[in-house]
N, C-alpha and C positions, 0 to 999 in steps of 0.2 A: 363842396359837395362832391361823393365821390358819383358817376356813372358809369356803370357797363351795360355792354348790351350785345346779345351773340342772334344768331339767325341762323336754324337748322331744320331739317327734316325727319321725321318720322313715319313709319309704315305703317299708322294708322287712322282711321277717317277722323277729322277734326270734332265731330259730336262724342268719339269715345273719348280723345284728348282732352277734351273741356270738361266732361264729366269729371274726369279723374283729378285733375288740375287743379277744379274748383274746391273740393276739398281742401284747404291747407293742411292737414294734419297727415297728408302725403309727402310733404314735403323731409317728411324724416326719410323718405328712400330714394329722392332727387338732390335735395341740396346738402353735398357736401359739408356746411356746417350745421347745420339744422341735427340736435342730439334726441328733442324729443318735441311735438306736438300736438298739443290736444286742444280740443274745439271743449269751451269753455260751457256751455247748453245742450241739451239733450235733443235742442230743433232742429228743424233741416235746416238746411244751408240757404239761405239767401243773404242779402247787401243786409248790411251790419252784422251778420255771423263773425262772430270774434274769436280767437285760437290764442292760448298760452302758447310761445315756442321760445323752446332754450336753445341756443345757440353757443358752441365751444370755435374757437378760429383761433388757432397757432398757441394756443394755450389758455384762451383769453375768454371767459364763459360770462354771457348775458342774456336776459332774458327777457322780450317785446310780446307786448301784446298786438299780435294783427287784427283788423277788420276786413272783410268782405266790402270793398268799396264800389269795385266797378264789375257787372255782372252780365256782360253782355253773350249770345254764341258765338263771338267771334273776337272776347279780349275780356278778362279777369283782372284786378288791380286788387291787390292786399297791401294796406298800409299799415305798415309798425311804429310804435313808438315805446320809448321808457325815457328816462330822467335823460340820458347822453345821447339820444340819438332820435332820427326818426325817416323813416325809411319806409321804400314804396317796393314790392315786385310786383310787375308789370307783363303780362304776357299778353301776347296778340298772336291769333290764328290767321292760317288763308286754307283754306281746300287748295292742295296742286293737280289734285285729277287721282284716276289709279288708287282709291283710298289713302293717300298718302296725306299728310298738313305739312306747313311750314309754321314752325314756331319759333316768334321772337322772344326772349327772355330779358327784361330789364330790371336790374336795380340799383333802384337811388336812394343816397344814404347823406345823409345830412347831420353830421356830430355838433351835438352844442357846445363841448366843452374844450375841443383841441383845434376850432376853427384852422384858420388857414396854413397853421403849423406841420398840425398829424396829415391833411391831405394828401401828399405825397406819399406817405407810409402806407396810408388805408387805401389811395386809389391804387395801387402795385399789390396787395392783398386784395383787396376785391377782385381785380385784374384776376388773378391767378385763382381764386375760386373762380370767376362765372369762366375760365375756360376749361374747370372742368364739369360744366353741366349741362351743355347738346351732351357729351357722353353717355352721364350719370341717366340724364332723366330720357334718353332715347332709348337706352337699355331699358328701365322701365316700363315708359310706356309699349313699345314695341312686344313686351310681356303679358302687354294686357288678354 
């Protein structure tokens, strides 16, 4: 199972951060692999709101369907799955004072098919995606 997990800050209060967060189909302007997203129903967003997203990484294009798992104001969980894979992001807020949040980003990715072989490849790709996303998704949100 591959994990990373990065902890950074943002210049904005943690209710606009979750708002925006909770959306998956944001995720096309935060996560570096993430090509396209769309939220699969016309409802609003709550636990079980489901998102098609395609994903491309280092050449290599696949496509999960996340859920809307864990819907708290203070931590979001979307779990993916398809046929090879199946995989969680995980984010948690804190208020640091000053309008500012601290956000953790985690994801966990669990392959069925290259078990404890591909690990090492995929945990050094994942590695080097989630370090570039306090960047990506600070620039973002701080846009709001």
């Amino acid at each position: 199972m591959v994990d990373v997990s990065r902890t950074f800050t943002v210049r904005q209060p943690r209710e606009v951060v979750v708002a925006y967060l909770r959306d998956f189909a944001h995720a096309e302007q935060w996560d570096p692999g993430t090509v396209e997203c769309t939220q699969e129903d016309d409802g609003p967003i709550a636990l079980g709101t489901r998102w098609h997203n395609k994903t491309k990484l280092y050449g290599i294009s696949t496509e999960l369907t996340y859920e809307l798992t864990r819907d708290d104001p203070d931590h979001i969980v979307f779990s993916g799955s398809n046929k090879t894979a199946t995989t969680s992001d995980d984010l948690s807020f804190a208020d640091k004072g000053d309008g500012t949040t601290s956000v953790t980003y985690r994801a966990l990715v669990e392959f069925h098919r290259f078990g404890f072989i591909g690990e090492p490849l995929f945990g050094f790709i994942f590695g080097k995606l989630a370090d570039s996303v306090p960047e990506q998704m600070t620039s973002v949100l701080e846009k709001l």
